[in-house]
N, C-alpha and C positions, 0 to 999 in steps of 0.2 A: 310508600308513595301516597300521595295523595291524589286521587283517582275520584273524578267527576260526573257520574252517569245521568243521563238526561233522559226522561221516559223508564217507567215501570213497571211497563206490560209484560207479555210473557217472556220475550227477548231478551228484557231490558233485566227483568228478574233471571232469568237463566245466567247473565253473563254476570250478575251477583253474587250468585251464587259459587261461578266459577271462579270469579276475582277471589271470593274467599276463602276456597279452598287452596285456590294457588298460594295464595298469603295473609294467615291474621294479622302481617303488620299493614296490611293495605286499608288506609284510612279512607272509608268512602263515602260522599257526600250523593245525596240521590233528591234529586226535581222531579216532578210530574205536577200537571195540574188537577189533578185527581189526587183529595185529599187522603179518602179511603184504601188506595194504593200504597200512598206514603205512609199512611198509620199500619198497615200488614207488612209494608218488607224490613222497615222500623223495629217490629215486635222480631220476624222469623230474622232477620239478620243482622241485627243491633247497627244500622247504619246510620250515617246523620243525615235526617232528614231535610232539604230545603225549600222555604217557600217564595223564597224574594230571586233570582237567578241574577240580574241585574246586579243588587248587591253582594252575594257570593264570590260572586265575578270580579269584583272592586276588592273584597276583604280578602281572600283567600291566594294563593299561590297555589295552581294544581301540575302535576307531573302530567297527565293526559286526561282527556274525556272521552266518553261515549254519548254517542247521541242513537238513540234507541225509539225516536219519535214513529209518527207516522210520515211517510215519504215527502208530502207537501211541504212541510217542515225542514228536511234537511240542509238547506244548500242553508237558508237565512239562519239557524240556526249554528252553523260548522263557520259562518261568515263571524258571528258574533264572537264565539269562541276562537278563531283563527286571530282577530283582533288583539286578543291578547297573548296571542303564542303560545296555544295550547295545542302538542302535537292531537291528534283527533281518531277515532275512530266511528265508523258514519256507518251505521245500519243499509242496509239492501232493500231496493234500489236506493241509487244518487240520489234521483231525483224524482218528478213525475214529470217533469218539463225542464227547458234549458235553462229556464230565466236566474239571471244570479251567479250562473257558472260560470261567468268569465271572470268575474271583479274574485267569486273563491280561488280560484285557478290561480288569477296573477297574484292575490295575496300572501299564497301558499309558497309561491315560486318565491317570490320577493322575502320572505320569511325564513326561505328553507325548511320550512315543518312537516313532519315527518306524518303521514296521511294512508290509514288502512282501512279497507272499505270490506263491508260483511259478507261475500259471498264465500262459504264458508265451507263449500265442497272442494276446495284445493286442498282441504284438509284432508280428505278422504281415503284411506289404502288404495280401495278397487281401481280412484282416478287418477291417483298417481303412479299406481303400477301402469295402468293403460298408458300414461304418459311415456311408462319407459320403455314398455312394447313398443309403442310407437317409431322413439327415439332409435330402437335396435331395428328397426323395418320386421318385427315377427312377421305380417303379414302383407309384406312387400308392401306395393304402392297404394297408399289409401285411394278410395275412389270414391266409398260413399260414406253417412252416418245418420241413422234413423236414432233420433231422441225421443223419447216419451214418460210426460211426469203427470201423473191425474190421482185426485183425491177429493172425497165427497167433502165439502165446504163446512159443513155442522159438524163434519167429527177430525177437521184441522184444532180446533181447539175448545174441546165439548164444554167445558167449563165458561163457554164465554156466547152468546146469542151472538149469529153468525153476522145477522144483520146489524150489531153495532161494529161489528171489527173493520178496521181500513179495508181490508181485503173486499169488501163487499161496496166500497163508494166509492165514485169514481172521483170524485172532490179530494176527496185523502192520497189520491196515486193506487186505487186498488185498480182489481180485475188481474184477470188470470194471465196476463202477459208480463206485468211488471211484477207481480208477484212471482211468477214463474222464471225469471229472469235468471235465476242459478243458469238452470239450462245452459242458455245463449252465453252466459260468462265462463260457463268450465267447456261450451264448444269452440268459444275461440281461444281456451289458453291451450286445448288441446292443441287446436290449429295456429298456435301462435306465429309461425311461420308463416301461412295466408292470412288473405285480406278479404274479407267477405264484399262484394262486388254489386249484386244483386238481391234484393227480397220479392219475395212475392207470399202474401198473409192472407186466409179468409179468419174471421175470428166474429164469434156473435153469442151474442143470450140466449139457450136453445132450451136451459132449464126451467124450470117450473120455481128455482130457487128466487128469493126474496133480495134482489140485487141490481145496481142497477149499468152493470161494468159487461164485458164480456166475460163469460165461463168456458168459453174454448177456444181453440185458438189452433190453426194449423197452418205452419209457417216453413217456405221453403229460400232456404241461403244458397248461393252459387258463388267457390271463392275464386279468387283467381288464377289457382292451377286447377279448375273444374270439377272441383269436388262439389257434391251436393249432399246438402245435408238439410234432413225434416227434422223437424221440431211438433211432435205434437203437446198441447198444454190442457189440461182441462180442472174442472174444481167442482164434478160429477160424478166420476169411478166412484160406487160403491165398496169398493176393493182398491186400498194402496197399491199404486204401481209409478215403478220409475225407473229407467232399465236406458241403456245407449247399446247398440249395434254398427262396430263398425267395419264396414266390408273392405276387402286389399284383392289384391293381384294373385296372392296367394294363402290369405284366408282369412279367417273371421274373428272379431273380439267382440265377448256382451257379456255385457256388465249388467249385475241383476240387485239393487240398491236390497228390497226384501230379504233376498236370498242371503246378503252379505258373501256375495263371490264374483269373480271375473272369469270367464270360461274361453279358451283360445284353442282354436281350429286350425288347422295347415294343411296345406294338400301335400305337404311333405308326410305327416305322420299319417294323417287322414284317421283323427282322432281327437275329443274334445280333452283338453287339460284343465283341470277346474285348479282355481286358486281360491280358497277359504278364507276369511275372515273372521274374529274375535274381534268383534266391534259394537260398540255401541253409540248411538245418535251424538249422546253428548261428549265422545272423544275428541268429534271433530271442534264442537264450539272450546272447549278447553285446551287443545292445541293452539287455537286461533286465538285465545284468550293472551298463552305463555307467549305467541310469536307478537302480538300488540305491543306487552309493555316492553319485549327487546324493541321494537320498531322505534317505540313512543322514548327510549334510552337512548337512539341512535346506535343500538349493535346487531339491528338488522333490518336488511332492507325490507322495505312490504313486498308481502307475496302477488295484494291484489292492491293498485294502485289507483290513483285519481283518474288518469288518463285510460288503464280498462275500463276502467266505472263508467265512465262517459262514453266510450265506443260501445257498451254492453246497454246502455243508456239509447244510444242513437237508433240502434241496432233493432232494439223495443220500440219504441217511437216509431221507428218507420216499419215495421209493422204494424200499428196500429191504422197509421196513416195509406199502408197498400189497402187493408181491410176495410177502410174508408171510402177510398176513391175507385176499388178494386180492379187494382194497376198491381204492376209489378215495378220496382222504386229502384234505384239505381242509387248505391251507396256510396 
């Protein structure tokens, strides 16, 4: 396959990496406007480098692409590629705003092309087992779910000054909400079945860090069979943490991302069950990798689609905007 990657930052090189392990026949062409970038994954991963994208585009014939940019970027980027019928795969978040998503949207439609979006904890054991706790009612009727992901911002990726990464401008689509967006995307595929109805967000710059976005962020969703569910976000914890608690009628599931375990409660046994994992970080981007180029073949459907993207999108967004006017926002 010939395989198109856009952006060669850490993502962009991770999922290089993984293309290549998946397959040495995967011929792949890699963009970045950072020459220095292109001359390092050039050396470690013998790739073709390109510098003109426009003409690429014209000369070449690609099986799929990855757009691996900074968020700001996305949609006019997957627009351009979309133009020439290139199924897509579009890095996390969509977007940082709406503009552009309708003309990708009906292009996509009108095209029929085959579109899988980076939120890449559908991968995950712990969250797909939760899913099928769920599915069996282990603890009867959900009622609540406490989320919570925090991690000090310089040691997200040591190797890089914090204050040049997306994550840190608010111009690029950073700050700890769209960044944090996993969250919000594996709480509503958990809840696929509801409709999240209401937001209410406080979210501010409370650090001392070098930034000019929010770093926290505590956000409360109300769905429409009245579940409530916190989300807290931060990009402060000195200590990784990222853990979901969610409470039933008849008992408890928590998920502890660290720990690599799921632990489940019943007032029936009135006793924790711990479920163990052998896992490591990048099973999940390498799952998500093998499921792309089936997506990008047509033999299988995306796990995470255009239309989550954009509700997981909104869903951010109006957070931001409760945080703003500090209202409670009606979805």
């Amino acid at each position: 396959m010939k395989i198109l990657i856009i952006g060669c930052g850490s993502i962009g090189e991770r999922h290089i990496k993984n293309l290549k392990k998946i397959s040495k026949r995967n011929e792949l062409f890699v963009f970045d406007k950072d020459w220095e970038r292109l001359k390092l994954v050039k050396k470690k991963y013998q790739v073709k480098i390109v510098t003109n994208l426009a003409g690429i585009l014209l000369k070449e014939q690609f099986s799929c692409a990855l757009i691996c940019t900074t968020p700001n970027t996305h949609v006019k980027l997957a627009q351009k590629l979309a133009d020439y019928n290139i199924p897509l795969f579009i890095e996390k978040p969509l977007s940082h705003n709406f503009l552009g998503l309708n003309r990708l949207r009906q292009t996509i439609k009108n095209k029929t092309l085959p579109v899988l979006i980076g939120y890449n904890l559908h991968f995950h054991p712990g969250l797909i087992l939760i899913k099928q706790l769920l599915a069996e009612k282990k603890i009867g009727r959900l009622l609540s779910i406490r989320i919570e992901a925090g991690q000090y911002l310089p040691d997200w990726r040591p190797w890089q000054d914090y204050r040049q990464s997306y994550t840190s401008r608010s111009a690029l689509g950073g700050g700890i909400i769209l960044d944090g967006s996993h969250e919000i995307d594996y709480l509503c595929w958990l809840l696929s079945k509801n409709k999240p109805v209401e937001i209410l967000c406080w979210a501010e710059k409370i650090s001392d860090l070098e930034v000019d976005t929010e770093d926290t962020a505590e956000i409360l969703l109300k769905f429409d069979n009245a579940i409530i569910a916190n989300i807290h976000l931060d990009f402060t914890q000195r200590v990784y943490s990222r853990s979901c608690k969610l409470i039933g009628t008849t008992g408890t599931i928590f998920w502890d991302y660290p720990a690599k375990q799921v632990r489940l409660y019943t007032a029936k046994q009135k006793k924790w069950l711990v479920f163990k994992f052998k896992f490591q970080p990048n099973d999940m981007y390498l799952a998500e990798m093998k499921h792309f180029l089936k997506v990008a073949a047509g033999q299988e459907k995306p796990l995470v689609t255009l239309k989550a993207a954009e509700n997981t999108l909104k869903i951010a967004l109006s957070a931001k905007k409760s945080a703003l006017i500090n209202k409670k926002i009606s979805l």
